[in-house]
Structures are given as structure tokens and as C-alpha cells.
MARBA-3410 file (N, C-alpha, C, O; in Angstrom, 1 decimal):
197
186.6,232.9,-8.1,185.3,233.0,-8.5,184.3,232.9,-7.3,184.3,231.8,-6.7 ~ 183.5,234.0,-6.8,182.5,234.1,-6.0,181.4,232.9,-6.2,181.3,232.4,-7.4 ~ 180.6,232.2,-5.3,179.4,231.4,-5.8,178.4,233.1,-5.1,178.6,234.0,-4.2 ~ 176.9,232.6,-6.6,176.0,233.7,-6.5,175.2,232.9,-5.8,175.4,231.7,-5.5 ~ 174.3,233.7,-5.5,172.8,233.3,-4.5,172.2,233.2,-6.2,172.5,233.9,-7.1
171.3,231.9,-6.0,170.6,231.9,-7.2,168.6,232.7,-6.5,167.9,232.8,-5.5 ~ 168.4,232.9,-8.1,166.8,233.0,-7.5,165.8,232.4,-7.1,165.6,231.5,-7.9 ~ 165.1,232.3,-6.3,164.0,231.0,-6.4,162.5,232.1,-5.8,161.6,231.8,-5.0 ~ 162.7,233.2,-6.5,161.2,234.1,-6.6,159.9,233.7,-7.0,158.8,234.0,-6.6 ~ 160.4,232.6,-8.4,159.3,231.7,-8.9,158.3,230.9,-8.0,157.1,230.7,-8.0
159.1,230.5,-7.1,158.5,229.9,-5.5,157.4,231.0,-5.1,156.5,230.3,-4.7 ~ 157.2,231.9,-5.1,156.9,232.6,-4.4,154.5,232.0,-5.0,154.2,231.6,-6.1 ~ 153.7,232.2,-4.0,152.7,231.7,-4.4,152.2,230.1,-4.3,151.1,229.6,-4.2 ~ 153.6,229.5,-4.1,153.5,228.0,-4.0,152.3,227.5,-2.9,152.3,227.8,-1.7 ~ 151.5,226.6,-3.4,150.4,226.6,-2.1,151.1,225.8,-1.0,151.7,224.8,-1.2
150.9,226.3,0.2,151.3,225.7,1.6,152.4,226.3,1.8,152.8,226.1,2.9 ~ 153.0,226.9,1.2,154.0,228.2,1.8,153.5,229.7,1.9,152.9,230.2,1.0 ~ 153.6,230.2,2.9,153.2,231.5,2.5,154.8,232.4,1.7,156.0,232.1,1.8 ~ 154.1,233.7,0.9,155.0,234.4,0.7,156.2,234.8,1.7,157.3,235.2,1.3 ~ 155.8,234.8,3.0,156.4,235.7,3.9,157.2,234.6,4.3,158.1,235.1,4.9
157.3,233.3,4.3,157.8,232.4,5.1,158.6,232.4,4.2,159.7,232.6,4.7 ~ 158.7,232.1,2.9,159.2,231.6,1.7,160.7,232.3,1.6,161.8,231.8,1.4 ~ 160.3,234.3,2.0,161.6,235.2,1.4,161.9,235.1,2.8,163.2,235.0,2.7 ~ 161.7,234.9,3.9,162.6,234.9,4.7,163.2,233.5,4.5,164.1,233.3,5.3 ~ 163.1,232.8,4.0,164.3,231.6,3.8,164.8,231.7,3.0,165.8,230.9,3.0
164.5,232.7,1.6,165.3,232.9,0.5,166.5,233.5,1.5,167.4,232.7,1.7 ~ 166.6,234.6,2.1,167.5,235.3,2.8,168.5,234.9,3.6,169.7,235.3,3.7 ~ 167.7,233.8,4.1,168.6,232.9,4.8,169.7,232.1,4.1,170.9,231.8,4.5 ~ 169.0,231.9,2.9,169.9,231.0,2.5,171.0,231.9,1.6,172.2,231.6,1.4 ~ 170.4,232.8,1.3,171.5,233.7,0.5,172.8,234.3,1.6,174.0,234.4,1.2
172.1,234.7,3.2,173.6,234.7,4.1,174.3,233.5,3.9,175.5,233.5,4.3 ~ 173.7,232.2,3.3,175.4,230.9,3.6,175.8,231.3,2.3,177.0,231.1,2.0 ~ 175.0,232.0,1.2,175.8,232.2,0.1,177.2,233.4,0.4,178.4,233.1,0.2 ~ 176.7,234.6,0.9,177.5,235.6,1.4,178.5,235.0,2.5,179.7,235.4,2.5 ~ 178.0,234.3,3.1,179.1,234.5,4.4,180.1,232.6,3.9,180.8,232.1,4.8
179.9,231.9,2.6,181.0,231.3,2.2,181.6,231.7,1.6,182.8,231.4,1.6 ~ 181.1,233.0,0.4,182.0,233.9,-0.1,182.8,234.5,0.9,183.9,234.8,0.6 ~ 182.5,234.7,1.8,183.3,235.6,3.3,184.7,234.7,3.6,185.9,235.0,3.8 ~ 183.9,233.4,3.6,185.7,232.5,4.5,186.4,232.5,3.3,187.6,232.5,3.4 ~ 186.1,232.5,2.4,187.0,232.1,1.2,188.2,232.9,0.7,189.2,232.6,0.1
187.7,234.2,1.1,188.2,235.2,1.1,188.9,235.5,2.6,189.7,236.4,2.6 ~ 188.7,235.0,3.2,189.5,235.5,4.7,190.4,233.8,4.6,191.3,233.5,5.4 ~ 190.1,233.0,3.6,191.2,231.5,3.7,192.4,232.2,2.6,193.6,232.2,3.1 ~ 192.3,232.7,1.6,193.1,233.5,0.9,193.9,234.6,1.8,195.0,234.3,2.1 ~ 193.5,235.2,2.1,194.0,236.6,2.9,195.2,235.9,4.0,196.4,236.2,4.0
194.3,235.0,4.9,195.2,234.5,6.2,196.5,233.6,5.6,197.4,233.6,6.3 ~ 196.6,233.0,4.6,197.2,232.2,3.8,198.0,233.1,3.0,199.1,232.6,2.9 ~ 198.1,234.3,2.3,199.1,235.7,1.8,199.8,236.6,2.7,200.7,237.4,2.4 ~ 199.2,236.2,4.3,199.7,236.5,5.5,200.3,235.8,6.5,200.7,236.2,7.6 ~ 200.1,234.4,5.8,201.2,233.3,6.5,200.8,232.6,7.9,201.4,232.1,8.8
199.6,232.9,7.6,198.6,232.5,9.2,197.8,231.4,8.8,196.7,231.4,9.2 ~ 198.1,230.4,8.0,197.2,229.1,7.9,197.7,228.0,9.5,197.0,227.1,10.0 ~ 198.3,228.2,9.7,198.8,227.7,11.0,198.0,228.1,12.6,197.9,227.3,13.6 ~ 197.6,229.0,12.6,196.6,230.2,13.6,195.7,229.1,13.3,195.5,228.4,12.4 ~ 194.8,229.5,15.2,193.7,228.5,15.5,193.0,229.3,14.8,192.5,228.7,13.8
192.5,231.1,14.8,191.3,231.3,13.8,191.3,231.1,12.2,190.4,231.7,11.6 ~ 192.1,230.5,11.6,192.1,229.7,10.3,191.3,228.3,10.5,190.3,228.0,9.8 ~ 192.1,227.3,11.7,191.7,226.3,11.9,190.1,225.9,11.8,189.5,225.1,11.2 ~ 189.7,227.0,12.9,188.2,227.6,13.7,187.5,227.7,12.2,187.1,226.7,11.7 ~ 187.4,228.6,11.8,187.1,228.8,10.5,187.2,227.7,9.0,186.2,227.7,8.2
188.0,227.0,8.8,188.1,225.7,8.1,186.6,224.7,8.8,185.6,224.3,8.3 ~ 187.1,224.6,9.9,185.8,223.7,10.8,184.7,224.4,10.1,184.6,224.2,8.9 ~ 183.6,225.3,10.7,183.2,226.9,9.9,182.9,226.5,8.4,181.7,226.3,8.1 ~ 183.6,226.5,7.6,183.0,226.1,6.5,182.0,225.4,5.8,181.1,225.8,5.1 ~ 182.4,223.9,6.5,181.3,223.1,6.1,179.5,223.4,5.9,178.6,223.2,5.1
179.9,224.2,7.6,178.3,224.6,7.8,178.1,226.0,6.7,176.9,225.6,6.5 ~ 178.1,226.6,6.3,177.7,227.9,5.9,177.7,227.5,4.1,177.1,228.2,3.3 ~ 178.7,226.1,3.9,178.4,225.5,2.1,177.4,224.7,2.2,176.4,225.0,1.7 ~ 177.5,223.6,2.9,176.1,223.2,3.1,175.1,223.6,2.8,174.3,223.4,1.9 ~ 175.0,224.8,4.3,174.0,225.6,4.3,173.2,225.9,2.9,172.0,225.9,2.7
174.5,226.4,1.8,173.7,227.1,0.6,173.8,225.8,-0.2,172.7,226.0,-0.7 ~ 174.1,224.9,-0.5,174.1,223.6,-1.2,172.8,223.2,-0.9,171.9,223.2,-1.8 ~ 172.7,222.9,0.5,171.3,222.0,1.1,170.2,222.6,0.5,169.3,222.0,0.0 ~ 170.3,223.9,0.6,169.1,224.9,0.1,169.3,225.3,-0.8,168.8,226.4,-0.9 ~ 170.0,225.0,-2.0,169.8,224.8,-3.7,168.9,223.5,-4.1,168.0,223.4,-4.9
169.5,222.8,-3.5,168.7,221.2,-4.0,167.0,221.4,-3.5,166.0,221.0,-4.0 ~ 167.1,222.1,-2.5,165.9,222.1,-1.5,164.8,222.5,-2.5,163.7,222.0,-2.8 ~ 165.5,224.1,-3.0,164.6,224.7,-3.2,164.5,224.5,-4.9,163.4,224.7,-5.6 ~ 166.0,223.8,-5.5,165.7,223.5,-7.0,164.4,222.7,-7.2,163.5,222.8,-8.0 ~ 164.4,221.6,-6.1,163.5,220.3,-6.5,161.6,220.9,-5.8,160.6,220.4,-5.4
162.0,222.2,-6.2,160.1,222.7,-6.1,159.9,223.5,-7.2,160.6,224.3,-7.8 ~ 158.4,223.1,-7.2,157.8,223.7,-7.9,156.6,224.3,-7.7,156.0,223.5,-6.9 ~ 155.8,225.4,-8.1,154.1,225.5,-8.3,153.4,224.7,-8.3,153.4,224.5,-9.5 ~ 152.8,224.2,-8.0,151.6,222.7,-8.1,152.8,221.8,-8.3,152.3,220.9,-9.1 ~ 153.7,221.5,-8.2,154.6,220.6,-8.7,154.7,219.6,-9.4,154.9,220.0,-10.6
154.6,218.2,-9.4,154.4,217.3,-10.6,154.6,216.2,-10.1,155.3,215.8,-9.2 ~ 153.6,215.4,-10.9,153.5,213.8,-10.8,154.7,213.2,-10.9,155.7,213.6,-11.5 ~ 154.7,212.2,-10.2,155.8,211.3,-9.9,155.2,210.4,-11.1,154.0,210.0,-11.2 ~ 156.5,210.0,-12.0,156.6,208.9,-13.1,156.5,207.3,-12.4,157.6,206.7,-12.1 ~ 155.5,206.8,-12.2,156.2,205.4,-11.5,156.2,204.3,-12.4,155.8,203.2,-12.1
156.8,204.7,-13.9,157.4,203.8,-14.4,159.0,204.5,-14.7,159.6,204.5,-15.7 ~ 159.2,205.1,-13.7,161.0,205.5,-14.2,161.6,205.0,-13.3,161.1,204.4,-12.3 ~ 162.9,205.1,-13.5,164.3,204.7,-13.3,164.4,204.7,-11.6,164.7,203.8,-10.9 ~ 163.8,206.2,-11.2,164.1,206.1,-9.9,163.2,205.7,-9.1,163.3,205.5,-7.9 ~ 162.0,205.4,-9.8,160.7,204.5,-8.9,161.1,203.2,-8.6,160.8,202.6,-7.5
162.1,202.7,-10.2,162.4,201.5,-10.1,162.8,200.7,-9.2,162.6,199.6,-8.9 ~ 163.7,202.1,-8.6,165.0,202.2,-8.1,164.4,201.8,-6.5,164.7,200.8,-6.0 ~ 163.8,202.5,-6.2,162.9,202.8,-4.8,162.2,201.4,-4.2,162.4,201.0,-3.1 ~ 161.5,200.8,-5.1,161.1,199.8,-5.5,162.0,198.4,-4.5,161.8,197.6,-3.6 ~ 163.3,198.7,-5.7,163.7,197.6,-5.5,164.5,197.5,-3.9,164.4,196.4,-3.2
165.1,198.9,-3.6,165.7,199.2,-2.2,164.6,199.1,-1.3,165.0,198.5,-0.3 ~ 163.4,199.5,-1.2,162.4,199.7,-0.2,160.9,198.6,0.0,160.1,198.4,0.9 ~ 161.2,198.0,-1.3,160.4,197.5,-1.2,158.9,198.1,-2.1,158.1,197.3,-2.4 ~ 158.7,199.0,-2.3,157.9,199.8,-2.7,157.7,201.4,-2.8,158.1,201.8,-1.7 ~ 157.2,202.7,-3.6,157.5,204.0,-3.6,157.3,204.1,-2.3,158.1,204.6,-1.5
155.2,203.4,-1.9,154.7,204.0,-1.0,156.2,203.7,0.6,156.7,204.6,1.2 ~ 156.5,202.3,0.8,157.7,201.9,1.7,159.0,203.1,2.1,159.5,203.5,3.1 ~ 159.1,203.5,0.5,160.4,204.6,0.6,159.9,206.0,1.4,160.4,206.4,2.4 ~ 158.6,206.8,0.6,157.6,207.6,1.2,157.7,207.5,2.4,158.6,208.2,3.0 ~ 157.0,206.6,3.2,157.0,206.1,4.7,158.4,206.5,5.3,158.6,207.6,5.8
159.0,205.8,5.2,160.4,205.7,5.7,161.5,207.6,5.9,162.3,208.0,6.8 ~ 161.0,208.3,4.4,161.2,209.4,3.9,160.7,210.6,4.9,161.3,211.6,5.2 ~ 159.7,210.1,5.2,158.8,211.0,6.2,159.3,210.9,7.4,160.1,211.8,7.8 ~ 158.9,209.7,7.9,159.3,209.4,9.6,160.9,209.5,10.2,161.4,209.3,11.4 ~ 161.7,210.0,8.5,163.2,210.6,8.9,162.9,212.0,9.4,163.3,212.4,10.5
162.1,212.8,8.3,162.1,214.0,8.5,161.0,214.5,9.5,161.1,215.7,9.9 ~ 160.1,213.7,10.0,159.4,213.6,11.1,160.2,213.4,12.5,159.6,213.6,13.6 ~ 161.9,212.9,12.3,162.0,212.8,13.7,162.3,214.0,14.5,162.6,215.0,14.0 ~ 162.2,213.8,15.8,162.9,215.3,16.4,163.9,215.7,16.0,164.6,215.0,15.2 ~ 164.4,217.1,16.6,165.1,217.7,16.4,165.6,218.6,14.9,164.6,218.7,14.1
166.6,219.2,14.6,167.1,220.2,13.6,167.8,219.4,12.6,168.6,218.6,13.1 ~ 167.6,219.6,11.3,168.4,218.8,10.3,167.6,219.1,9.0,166.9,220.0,8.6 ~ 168.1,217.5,8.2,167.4,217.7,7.1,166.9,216.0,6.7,167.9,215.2,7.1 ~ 166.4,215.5,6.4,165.9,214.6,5.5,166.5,214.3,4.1,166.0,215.1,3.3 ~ 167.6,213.2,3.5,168.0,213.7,2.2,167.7,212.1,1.8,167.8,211.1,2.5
167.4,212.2,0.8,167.3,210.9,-0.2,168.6,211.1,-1.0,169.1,212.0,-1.6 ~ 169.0,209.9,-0.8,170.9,210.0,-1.1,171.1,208.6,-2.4,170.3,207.6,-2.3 ~ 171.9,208.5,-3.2,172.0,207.6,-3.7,173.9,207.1,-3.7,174.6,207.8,-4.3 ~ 174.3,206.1,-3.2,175.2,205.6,-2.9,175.9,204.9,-4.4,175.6,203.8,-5.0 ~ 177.0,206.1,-4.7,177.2,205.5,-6.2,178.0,204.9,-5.9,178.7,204.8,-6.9
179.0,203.9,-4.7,179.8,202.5,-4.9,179.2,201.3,-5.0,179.7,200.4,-5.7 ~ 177.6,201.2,-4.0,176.7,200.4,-3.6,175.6,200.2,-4.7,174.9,199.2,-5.1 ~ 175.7,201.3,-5.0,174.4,201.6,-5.8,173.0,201.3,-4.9,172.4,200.2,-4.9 ~ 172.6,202.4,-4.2,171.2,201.4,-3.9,171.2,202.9,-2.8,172.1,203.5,-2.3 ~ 169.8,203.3,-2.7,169.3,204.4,-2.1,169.1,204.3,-0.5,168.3,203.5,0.0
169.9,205.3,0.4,169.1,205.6,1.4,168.7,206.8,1.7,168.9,207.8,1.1 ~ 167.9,206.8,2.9,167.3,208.1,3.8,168.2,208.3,4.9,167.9,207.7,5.9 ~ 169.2,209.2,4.9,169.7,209.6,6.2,169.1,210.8,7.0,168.4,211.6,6.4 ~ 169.3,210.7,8.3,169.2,212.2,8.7,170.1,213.0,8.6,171.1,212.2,8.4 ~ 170.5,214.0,8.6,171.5,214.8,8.5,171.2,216.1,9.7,170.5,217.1,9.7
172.2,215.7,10.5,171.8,216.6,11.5,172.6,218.1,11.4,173.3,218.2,10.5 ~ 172.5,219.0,12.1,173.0,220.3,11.6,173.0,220.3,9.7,172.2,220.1,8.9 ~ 174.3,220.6,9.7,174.3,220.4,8.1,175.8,220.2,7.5,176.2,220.2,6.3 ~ 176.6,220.2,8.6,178.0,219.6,9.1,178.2,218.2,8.9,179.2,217.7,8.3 ~ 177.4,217.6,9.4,177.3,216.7,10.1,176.6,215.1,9.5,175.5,215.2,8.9
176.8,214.3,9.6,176.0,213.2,9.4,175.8,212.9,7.4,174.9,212.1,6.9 ~ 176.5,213.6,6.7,176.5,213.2,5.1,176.9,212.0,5.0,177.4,211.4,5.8 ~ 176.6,211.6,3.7,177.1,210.1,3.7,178.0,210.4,2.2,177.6,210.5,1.1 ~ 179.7,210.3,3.1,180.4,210.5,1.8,180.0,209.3,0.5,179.5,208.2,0.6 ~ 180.4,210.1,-0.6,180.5,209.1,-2.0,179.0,209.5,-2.4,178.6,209.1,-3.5
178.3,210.1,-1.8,176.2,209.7,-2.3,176.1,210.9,-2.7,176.9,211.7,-2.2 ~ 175.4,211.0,-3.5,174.8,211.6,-4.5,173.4,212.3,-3.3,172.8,211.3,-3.0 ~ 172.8,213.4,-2.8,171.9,214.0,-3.0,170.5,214.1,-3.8,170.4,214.8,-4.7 ~ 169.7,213.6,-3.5,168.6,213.3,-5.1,167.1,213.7,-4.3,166.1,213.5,-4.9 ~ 167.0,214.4,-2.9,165.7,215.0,-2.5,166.3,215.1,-1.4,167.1,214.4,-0.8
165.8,216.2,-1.1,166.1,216.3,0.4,164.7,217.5,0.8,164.1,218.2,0.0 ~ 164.6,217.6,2.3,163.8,218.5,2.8,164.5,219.3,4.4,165.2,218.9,5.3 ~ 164.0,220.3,4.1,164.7,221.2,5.6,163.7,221.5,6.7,162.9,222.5,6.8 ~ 164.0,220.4,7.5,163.7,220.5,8.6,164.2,221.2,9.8,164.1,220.6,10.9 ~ 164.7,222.3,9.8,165.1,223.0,10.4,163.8,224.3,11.1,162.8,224.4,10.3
163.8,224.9,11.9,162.1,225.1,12.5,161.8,226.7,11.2,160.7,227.1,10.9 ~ 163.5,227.4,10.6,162.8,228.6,9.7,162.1,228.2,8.9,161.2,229.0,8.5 ~ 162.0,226.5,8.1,161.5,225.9,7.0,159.7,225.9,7.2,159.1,225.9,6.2 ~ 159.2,226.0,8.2,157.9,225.4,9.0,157.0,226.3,10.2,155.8,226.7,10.4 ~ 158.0,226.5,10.7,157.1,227.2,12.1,155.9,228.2,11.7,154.7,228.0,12.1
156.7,229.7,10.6,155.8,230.5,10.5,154.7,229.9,10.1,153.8,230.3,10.8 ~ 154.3,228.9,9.4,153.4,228.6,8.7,152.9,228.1,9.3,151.8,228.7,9.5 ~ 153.2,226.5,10.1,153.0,225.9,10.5,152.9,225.1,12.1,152.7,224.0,12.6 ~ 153.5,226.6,12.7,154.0,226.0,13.9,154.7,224.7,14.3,155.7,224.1,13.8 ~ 154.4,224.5,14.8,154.9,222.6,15.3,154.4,221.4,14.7,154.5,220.3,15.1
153.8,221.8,13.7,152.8,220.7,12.9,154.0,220.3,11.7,154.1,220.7,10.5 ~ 154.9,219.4,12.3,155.8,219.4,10.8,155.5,218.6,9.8,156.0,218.8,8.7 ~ 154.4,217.2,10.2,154.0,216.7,9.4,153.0,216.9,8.1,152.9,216.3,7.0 ~ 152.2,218.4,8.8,151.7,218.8,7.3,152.5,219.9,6.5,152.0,220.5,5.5 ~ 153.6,220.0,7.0,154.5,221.0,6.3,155.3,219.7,5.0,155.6,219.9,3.8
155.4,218.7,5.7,156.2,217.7,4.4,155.2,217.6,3.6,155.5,217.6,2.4 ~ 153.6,217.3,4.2,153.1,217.4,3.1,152.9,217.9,1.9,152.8,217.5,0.8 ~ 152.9,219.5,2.7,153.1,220.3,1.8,154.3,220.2,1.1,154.1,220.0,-0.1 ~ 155.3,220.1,1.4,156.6,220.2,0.5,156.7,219.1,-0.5,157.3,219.2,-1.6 ~ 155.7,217.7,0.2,155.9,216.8,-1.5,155.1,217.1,-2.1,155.3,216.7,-3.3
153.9,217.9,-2.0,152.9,218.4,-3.1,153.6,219.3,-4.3,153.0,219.5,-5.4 ~ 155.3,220.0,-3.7,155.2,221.2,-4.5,156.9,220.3,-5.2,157.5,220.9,-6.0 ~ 157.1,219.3,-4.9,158.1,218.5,-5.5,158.2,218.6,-7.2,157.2,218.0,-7.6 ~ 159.0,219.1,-8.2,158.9,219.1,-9.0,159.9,217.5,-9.2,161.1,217.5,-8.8 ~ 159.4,216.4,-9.7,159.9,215.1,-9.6,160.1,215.0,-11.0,160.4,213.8,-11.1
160.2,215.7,-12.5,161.3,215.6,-13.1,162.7,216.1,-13.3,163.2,216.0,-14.4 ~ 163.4,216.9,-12.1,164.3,217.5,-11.2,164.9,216.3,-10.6,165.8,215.7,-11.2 ~ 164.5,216.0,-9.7,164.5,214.6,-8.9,164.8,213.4,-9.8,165.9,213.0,-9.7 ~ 164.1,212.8,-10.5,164.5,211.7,-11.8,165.9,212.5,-12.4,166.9,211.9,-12.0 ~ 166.1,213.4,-13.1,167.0,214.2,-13.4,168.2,213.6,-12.6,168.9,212.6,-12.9
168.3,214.7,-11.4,169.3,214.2,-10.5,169.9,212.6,-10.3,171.1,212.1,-10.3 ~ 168.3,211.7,-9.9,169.0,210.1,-10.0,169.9,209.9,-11.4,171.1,209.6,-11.5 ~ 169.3,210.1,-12.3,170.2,209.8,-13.3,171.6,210.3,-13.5,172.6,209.6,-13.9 ~ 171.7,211.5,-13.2,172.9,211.8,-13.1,173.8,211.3,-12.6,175.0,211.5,-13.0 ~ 173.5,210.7,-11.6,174.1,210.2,-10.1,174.3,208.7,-10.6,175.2,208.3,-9.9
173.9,207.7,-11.3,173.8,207.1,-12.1,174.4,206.3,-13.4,174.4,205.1,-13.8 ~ 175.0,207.6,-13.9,175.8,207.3,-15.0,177.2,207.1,-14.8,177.9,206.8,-15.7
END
């Protein structure tokens, strides 16, 4: 079974994205959809040809991570927006939640930012740790790299410079702005719960 590129055209209009910024990241993300349908198919093939042993199998296994990620990170990215987006409930579960780990939403906010504010290429993900139970902010650098097995996903942002530049040049801090304005946060509550049961 192929994975599809899903749509996220509805984005399109979103204030603080431009259109043009927007489909060039749709595209982008649809090559990690294309090119993990690609290994998947070249892990089958090398494997009916008895070459799972070969460094370019090896090479390629490594290879993977980044190109699923890639479209994973940018499903959640782009699931958890919306048009004018939506009020955060701060009497739910995951405010609660926020609350109790951070100290307070605005505490988690803070903390949320000054991840995805730091230098360099990555992502910002609000993760929830289903052995611990209890929320953190990691960075996640490339997209390989730095996950926190066992956690759940529950926001994340792409800090990577295609996500920002056009728009925004080097200004990444009003680019998150923008991106929590367009947060659809019963997506987000959604997801915690899930992650949850």
C-alpha cells in the first residue's frame, strides 16, 4: 500500500502565509510523500534480489527516516491549522495538562517558542510521554534526529527556513506568531487525548 500526499489547499488564504509560500511547502512535502513511496519500493525490489546485505540498502534504510518524517512532521504540521484558527479551551484536559507540567499555559507558550526560536533547522514538537505521562518541548533537529521514543506528537512547528523565509525572512519569531494564530486547538486537544487513553 502506497501512503498518498494528503491535501491541505484549504490552507491556502490563511493570514500570515502567503499563497506562494504555502504551495511551495505543500510540494515539498508531497516529494517525502513520493520519494518514501520510492524506498519502499526499491526495499522490496533489493530484498527479491537478495541484496538486503549491500551498503546501498544499508545507505538507504538510514535514508528513510528522514523522507517519513519528513511527510509525518508535515501532516501534523499542517493537520493542526486552520483559517483564523481557534480558541484554545483553557478549561480542557490538555490546558490542564500544561498547567500542571509547566506550571502554567502562558509558562508552556514561553518555553514552546524559545524552542522553536532557537538557531538552526528543525522543528519544535510538543510531545506527550505516554510511560511518564507528563508533556515536553523538544527540539528536533533535522527530522531524523532527536524524537523522543514512546511520545506521542500533539503540536509541533517547522522551523526549517522553506516554512518562513519567503514571507518572513529571518524574522522567525513573527512567523510562530503567525503559525499559533492559525492553530486549529481542537485538533491539538484531539490528539492529547488520544495519546492519553
Amino acid at each position: 500500500m502506497k501512503y498518498e500526499a494528503k491535501n491541505y489547499d484549504h490552507l491556502l488564504g490563511t493570514a500570515g502565509f502567503s499563497d506562494n509560500a504555502l504551495k511551495l511547502h505543500f510540494t515539498l512535502y508531497q516529494g517525502y510523500v513520493i520519494n518514501t513511496n520510492k524506498l519502499l519500493d526499491t526495499f522490496s525490489m533489493l530484498g527479491k534480489e537478495g541484496k538486503t546485505g549491500t551498503p546501498e540498502f544499508a545507505e538507504l534504510k538510514r535514508r528513510f527516516g528522514w523522507e517519513f518524517n519528513g511527510m509525518r512532521l508535515h501532516e501534523y504540521y499542517f493537520g493542526a491549522m486552520k483559517k483564523g484558527g481557534s480558541e484554545v479551551d483553557m478549561n480542557s484536559k490538555l490546558v490542564a495538562k500544561m498547567k500542571e507540567d509547566f506550571g502554567s499555559f502562558d509558562a508552556w507558550l514561553a518555553e514552546f517558542k524559545a524552542t522553536a526560536l532557537s538557531r538552526g533547522i528543525g522543528w519544535s514538537i510538543l510531545y506527550y510521554d505516554q510511560l511518564e505521562r507528563r508533556l515536553l518541548n523538544p527540539w528536533v533537529n533535522e527530522q531524523d534526529q532527536g524524537h523522543l521514543s514512546g511520545a506521542a506528537p500533539i503540536l509541533n512547528i517547522d522551523v526549517f527556513e522553506h516554512a518562513f523565509m519567503l514571507d518572513y525572512g529571518t524574522k522567525r519569531a513573527d512567523y510562530f506568531e503567525a503559525f499559533m494564530k492559525a492553530v486549529d486547538w481542537e485538533v491539538v486537544q484531539k490528539r492529547f487525548e488520544n495519546a492519553t487513553k
